[in-house]
N, C-alpha and C positions, 0 to 999 in steps of 0.2 A: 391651352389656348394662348394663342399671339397674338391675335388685334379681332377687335370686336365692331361692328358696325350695327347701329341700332336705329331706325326709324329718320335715315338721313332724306334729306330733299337734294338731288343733283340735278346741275344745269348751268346755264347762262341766263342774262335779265332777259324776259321772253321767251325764255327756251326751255321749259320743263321738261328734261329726257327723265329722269326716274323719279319715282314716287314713295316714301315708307319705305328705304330698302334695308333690309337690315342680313348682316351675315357673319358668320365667327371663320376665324383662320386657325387650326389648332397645328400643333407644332409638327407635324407631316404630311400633311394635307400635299394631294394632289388635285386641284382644284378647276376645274374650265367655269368661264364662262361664255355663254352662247344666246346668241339674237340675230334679227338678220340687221345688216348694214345702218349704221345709222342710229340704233337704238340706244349708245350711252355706256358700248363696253368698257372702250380705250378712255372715255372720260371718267369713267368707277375706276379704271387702273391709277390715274390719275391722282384723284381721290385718295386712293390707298395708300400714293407714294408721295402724298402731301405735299404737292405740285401745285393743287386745285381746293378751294373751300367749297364745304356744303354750301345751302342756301337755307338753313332751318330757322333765321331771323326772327321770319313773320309767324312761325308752325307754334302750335299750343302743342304736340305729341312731345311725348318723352325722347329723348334724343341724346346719345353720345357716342364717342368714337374712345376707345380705350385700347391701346398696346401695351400688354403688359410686358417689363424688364425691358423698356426701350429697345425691341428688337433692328436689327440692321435691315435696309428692305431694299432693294436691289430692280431697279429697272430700266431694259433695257435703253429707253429714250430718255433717262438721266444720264447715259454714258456718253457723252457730249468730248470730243476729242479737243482740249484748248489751244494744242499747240500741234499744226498738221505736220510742221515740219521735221518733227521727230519722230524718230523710229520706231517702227513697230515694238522691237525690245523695250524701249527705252519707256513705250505706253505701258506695257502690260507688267513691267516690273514694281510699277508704282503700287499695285497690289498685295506685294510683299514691303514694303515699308516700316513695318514693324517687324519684321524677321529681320530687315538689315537693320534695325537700331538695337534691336538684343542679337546682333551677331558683332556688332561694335563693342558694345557692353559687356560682350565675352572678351573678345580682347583687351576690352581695359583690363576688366577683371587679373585678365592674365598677365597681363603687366603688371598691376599691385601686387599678385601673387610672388611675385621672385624677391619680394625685399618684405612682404609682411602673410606671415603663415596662421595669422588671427581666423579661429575655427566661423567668426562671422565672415568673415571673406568668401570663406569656403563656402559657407551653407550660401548666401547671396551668389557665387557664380554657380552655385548647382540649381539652384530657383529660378537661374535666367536661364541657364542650359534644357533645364527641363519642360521649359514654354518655348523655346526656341526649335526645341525637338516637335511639338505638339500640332506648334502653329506649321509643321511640315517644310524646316529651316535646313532638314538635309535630303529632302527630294522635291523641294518646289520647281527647279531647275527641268527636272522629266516631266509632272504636271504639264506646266508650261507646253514643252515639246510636246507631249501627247494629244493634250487637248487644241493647237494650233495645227497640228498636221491633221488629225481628225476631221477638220472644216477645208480642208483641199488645199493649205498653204505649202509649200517646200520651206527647208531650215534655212535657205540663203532670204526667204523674202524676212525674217525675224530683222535684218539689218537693212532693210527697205523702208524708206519715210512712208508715212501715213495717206502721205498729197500724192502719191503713185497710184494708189488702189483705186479703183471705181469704185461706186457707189455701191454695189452688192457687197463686195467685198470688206469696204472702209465696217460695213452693216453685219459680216460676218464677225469682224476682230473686235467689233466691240460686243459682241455675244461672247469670244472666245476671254475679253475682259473680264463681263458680269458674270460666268460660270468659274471664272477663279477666285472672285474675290469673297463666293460662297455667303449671300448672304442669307439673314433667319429666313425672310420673305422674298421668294423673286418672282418676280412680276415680267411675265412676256407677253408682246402682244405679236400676234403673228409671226413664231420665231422660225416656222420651218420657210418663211419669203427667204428667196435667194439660195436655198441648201436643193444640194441634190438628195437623192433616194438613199445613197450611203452616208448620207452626215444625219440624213433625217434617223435612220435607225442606228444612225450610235447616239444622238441625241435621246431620244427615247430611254437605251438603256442606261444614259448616263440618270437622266432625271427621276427614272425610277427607281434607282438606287439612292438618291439625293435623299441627307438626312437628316430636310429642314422644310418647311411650305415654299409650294411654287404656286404660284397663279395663273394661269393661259388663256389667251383670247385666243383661238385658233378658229377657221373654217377647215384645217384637216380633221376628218371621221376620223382615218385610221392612228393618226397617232393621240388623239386624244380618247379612243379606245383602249389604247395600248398603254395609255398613262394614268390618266384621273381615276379617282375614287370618289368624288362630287362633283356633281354639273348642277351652276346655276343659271337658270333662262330665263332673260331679260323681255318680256312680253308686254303689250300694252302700258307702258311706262312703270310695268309692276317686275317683282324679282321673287323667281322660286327657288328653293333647293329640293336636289334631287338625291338619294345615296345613288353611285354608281357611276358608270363611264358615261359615252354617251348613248351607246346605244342602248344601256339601258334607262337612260336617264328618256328617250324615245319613247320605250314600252312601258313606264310608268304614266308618263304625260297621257299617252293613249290612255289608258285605264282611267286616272286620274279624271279625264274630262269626259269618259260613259258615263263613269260613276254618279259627276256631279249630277250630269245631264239628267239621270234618272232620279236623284232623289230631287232635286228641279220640279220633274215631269210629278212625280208623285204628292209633292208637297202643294201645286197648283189645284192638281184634282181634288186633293182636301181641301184647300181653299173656298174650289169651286162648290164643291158636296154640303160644306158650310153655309157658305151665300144663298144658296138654292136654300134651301133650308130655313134660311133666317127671313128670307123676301117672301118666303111663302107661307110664314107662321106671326112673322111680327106684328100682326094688327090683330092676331086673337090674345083674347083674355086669358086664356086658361094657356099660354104658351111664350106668356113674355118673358117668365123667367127661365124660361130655358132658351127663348132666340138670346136672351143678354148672355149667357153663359157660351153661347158658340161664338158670339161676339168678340167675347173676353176670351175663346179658345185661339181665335184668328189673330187678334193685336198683343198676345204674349207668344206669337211664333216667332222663334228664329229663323228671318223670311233669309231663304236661299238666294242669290244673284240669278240674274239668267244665265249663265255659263258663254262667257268671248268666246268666238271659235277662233281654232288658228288664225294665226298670220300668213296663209298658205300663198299668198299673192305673188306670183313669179308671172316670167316670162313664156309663153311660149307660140309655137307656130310648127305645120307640118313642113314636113320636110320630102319634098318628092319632086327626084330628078328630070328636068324635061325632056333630054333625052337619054337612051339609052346607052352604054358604052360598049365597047369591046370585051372580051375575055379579058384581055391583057392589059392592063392599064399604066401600066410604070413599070418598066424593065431596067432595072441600074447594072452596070459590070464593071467593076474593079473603079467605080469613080473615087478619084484622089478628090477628096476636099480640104477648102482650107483656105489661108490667106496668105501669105507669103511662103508658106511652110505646110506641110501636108497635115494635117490633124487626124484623117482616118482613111481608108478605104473600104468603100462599101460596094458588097453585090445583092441584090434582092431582086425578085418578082412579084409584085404587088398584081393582083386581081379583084376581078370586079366580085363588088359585095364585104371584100376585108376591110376586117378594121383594125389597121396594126399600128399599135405604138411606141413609138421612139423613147425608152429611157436609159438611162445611167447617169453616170458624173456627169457632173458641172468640166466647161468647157475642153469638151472631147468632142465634140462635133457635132452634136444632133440637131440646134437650131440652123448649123453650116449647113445642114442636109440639106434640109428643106430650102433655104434660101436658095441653094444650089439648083435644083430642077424647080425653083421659080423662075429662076433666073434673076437674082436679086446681084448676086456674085459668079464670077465666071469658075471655072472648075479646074484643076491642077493637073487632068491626067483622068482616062477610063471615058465612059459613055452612060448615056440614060435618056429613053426614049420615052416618049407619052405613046398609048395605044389609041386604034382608030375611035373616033368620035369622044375622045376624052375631050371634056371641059370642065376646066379646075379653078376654086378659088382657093386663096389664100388669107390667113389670119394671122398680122404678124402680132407678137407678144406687145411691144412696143406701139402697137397701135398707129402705125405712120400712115395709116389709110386714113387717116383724120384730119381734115384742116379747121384747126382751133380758133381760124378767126368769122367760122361760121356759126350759125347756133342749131340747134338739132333735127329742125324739119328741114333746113336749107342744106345740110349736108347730105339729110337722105333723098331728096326731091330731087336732087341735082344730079346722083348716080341713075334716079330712074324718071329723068322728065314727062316720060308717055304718063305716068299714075294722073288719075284725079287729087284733089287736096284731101277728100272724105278718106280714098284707098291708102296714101298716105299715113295720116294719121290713125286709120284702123292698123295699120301696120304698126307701126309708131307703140299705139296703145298698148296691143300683144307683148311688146318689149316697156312696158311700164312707164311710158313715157304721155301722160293724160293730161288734156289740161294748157291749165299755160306751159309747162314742163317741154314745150317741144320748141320755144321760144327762145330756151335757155342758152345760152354762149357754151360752147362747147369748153371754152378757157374754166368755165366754173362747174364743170363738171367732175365728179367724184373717179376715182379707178373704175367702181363698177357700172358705173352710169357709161365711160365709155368704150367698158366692153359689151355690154347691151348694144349700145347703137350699134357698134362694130360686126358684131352677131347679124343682126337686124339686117343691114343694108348685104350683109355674107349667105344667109340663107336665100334672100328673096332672089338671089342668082339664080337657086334652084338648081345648081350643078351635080354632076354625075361625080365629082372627086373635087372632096374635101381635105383642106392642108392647114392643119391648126398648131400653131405654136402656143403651149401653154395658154389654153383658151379658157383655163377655172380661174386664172388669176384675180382677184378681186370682189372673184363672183362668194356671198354669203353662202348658207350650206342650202338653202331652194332653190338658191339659183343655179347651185351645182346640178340639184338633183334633177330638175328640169332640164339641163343641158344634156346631161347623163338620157330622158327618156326621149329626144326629142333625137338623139345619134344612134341612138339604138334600134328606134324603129326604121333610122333613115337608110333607104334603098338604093342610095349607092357605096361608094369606095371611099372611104380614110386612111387618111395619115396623117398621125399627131404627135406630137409630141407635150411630155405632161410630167410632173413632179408629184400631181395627186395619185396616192396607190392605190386608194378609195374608186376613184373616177378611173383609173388605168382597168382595175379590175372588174370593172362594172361592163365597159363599154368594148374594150381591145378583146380579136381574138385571136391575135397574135400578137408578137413581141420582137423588134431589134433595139437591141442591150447594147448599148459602149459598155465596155469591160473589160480590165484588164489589157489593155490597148488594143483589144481586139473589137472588131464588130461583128453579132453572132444573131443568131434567125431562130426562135421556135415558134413554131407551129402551134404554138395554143394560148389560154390567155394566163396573165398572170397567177390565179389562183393555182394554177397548175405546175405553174412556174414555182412558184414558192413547195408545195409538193415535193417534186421531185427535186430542190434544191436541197431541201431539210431530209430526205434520204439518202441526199450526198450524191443522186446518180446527174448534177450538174456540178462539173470541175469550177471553184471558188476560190484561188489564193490569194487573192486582194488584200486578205489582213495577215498574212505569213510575213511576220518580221527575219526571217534571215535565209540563209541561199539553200541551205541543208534542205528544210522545209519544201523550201521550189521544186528542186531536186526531186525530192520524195511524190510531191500530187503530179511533174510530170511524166514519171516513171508509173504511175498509178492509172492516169490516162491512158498512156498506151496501152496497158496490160490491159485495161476495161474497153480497151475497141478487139479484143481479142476473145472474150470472157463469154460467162452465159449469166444471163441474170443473179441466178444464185451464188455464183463464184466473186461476182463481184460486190456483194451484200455480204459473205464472209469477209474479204480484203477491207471494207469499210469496215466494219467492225472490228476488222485485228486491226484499224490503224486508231477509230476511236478508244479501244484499249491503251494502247500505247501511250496514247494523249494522252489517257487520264493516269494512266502511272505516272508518266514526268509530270503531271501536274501535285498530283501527290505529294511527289520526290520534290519538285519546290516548292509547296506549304511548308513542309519540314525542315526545307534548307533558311528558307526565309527566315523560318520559326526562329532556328539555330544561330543564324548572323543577327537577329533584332537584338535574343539573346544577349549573344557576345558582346555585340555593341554595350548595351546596357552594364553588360558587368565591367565591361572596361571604363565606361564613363564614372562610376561609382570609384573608382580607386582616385576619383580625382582629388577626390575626400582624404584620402589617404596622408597621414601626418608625415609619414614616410619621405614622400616624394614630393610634399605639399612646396616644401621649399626649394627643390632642387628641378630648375628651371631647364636641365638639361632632360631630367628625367620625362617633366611635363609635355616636354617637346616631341619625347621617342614614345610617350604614349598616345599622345595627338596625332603623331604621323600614324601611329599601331591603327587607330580609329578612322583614320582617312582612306585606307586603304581596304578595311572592314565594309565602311560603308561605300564604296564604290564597287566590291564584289555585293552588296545587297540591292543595287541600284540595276548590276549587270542581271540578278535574278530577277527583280522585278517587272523588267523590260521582255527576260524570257519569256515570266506566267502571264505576261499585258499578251503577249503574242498567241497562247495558247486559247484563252478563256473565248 
């Protein structure tokens, strides 16, 4: 156990978001917590990372907060950039700060050593050698590289100032930060904003190898499926724990709230069976002592709550096109997009009834697409036609359909002046907007509040072809899931584009992938996608660090446009053999060089050569050279795994 939380009161003066909450971090914990919008997540992270004080002042409950062995706790919005003008390098090295003071300490060391060969010399530079080895003082350097290219940077932006990067970005490097500086506790709130679908799952697999407690506020299902091992949910200003990810943390809640309901339901009809009983017997003589006794059976119950029901409270509204379209709805050929420079070329056929969605990397073109046959940006080259009777809206990410100096009924009243005030606001309402709520200045409006409106004033178009950029964004997990049944049952054409794999795989029945610089078309929706990617019959060399590699998958390719299913189910297989020998072959090479390493730093000790500074030198360079063929394996096995 690392920190313990007991019966805390959280909030602001007037603002009571949680109640009693109490909860333990034990030292591996993969942890989510989950509510919808609003409920007091990001202010428990707060909390946790002692930012924010309880409010337990006035409370008579037992109450404390205990970490025990003053763990380090690590959160993302404590990584606060003080100086933008410095370089990216120059941020992230500040992490290793105690590797470069015991790699100075070494060299003093080694300076005292040439004129005093005192056996405490020695054992002090081996004590500092062997923390400086620990704290990862001869491969912090690949770290660094690894986990920065991971999140979509090149090695040249490492010597780029901080005040160049945009805002997603500036939000990626200080993630790329708080996962070096490894601390006991880390605390993320929303960390897959701004990552594409391949940082999202190397994130995942990094975190789940992590081996220290992390904490998540996420609305991603799939990776906080793919992570946690406890989910707590933040309900009625109250806080449960769950064992399990989230979906199973779903299917106990489910049970969890029959259950109560029924022993509820059960314990009332006793109640009632008593009363009856007691009203209809208490004025006889011959039966007082026994109505006192069911009396006393009813006021020593431990009386059940009526069981909250969910918070199931979303948005919603149907979704039916008013007119019909064509077959053919969007025909693209060889369109160059892009802004100065071409970013991709696309060919597709969209038709009526698909619902295909646009993923991959981060900026390779997909939100360009869209823009592009909006007509938001003009096109670099190629064609793309709308089909007969197509009428399309568009939802841009960024929300610039919004003028913030209105407040929320006058922005939607003013797209569709014919409505009444009542049809309005019934509208309005469906999107959770009740109340004086429609009053509100759009300026004080939350992320999800206006993508709600945004929705709102988009559906009531009622268009045949829908064009959504990242339209879950800020949306809590009902409100996902409502968007999800409301596009599913909708009767015309989409194209979206999405970072959720959750909502991708729900709604899309199709799929165009940026990949690999290419733009590619299948025909089915992601689940299937994933399928036949993990049986290798879709070409992936995205994570092939060297040319050999390349070489080999696209020599593999061709062969497999040649092949019969089964012939190409053997070649996958003599190539995953293969892998896993050279993987093998570097455990044991690796094994061999830590080895050496090791036994060569041990003669440091050595009274022999302790004073012969010439000697120190030709075994230090012996170890430099050791450890840069351990670094060259390292980098090979990082490629394979």
């Amino acid at each position: 156990m690392v920190y313990q939380m007991k019966n805390a009161i959280i909030g602001y003066p007037g603002n009571r978001l949680l109640d009693g909450v109490s909860m333990e971090i034990k030292n591996t914990e993969k942890i989510a917590i989950v509510g919808r919008n609003g409920c007091g997540k990001t202010t428990l992270l707060q909390v946790i990372a002692g930012k924010l004080e309880v409010d337990n002042l006035d409370s008579d409950e037992e109450f404390f907060i205990q970490a025990d062995g003053a763990p380090s706790i690590g959160y993302l919005e404590q990584i606060s950039f003080e100086k933008e003008s410095i370089t990216v390098r120059e941020e992230l090295l500040k992490v290793y700060e105690e590797i470069f003071t015991l790699r100075d300490k070494m060299s003093e060391l080694t300076g005292l050593m040439k004129v005093d060969s005192s056996e405490k010399l020695l054992e002090q530079y081996a004590k500092v050698s062997d923390k400086f080895e620990s704290l990862g003082g001869y491969s912090y350097q690949y770290e660094i590289e690894q986990i920065f290219t991971k999140f979509g940077f090149e090695l040249p932006d490492f010597d780029r100032e901080i005040q160049t990067f945009s805002g997603g970005q500036k939000t990626r490097i200080a993630l790329v930060k708080l996962l070096l500086s490894k601390p006991d506790i880390m605390l993320l709130d929303e960390p897959t904003n701004h990552l594409d679908m391949p940082m999202i799952e190397w994130l995942e697999g990094y975190l789940k190898k992590y081996n220290h407690a992390v904490v998540i506020v996420s609305h991603d299902r799939m990776f906080l499926d793919r992570i946690v091992d406890v989910t707590y949910e933040i309900e009625h200003k109250k806080m449960k724990r769950y064992p399990g990810n989230y979906t199973e943390f779903l299917k106990r809640k489910r049970l969890d709230y029959e259950k109560l309901c029924k022993d509820y339901e059960a314990q009332q009809k006793e109640i009632e069976r008593l009363t009856i009983f007691i009203e209809k017997w208490k004025n006889t003589p011959t039966k007082v002592s026994m109505t006192r006794s069911k009396q006393m059976q009813i006021a020593h119950m431990v009386k059940i709550p009526k069981p909250l029901r969910f918070d199931t409270k979303a948005m919603h509204a149907k979704l039916q096109p008013n007119i019909e379209s064509g077959k053919e709805v969007l025909t693209v050929k060889e369109l160059k997009i892009g802004y100065e420079e071409v970013l991709a070329s696309v060919s597709l056929n969209l038709r009526k009834g698909q619902k295909l969605a646009v993923i991959g990397e981060n900026g390779k073109g997909k939100s360009t697409l869209l823009k592009s046959v909006v007509g938001q940006i003009d096109t670099l080259g190629g064609t793309f036609k709308f089909g007969r009777d197509v009428d399309w809206v568009y939802f841009d990410q960024e929300l610039l359909n919004l003028d913030e100096s209105k407040n929320v009924i006058d922005e939607f009243w003013d797209a569709y002046p014919k409505l009444t005030q009542t049809e309005v606001r019934t509208i309005l309402g469906n999107f959770l907007f009740t109340g004086d709520d429609v009053f509100q200045p759009l300026s004080q409006l939350s992320g999800g509040e206006k993508v709600r409106l945004s929705l709102a004033k988009l559906m009531k178009r009622q268009a045949n072809l829908m064009i959504l950029d990242e339209p879950t964004n800020h949306l809590d997990m009902i409100g996902k899931e409502m968007l999800e049944s409301m596009l599913k049952s909708y009767q015309g054409t989409l194209l979206f584009v999405s970072h959720d794999r959750y909502f991708v795989r729900s709604v899309a029945d199709n799929l165009l992938i940026f990949e690999n610089g290419e733009v590619n078309y299948y025909p089915y929706g992601y689940e299937e996608y994933l399928e036949k990617k993990e049986k290798n019959l879709i070409s992936d060399t995205s994570n092939l660090r060297d040319e050999n590699k390349d070489k080999l998958s696209e020599s593999t390719t061709c062969l497999q446009n040649t092949m019969t299913s089964e012939q190409i189910s053997y070649l996958n297989g003599k190539e995953k053999a293969k892998r896993e020998r050279r993987l093998v072959q570097l455990e044991n090479e690796i094994s061999d060089s830590e080895e050496k390493i090791n036994k060569l730093k041990l003669k440091f000790s050595d009274p022999e050569i302790a004073t012969d500074y010439q000697k120190l030198s030709e075994l230090q360079e012996i170890i430099n050279k050791e450890e840069q063929i351990l670094n060259d394996l390292l980098i090979e096995w990082a490629g394979l795994v």
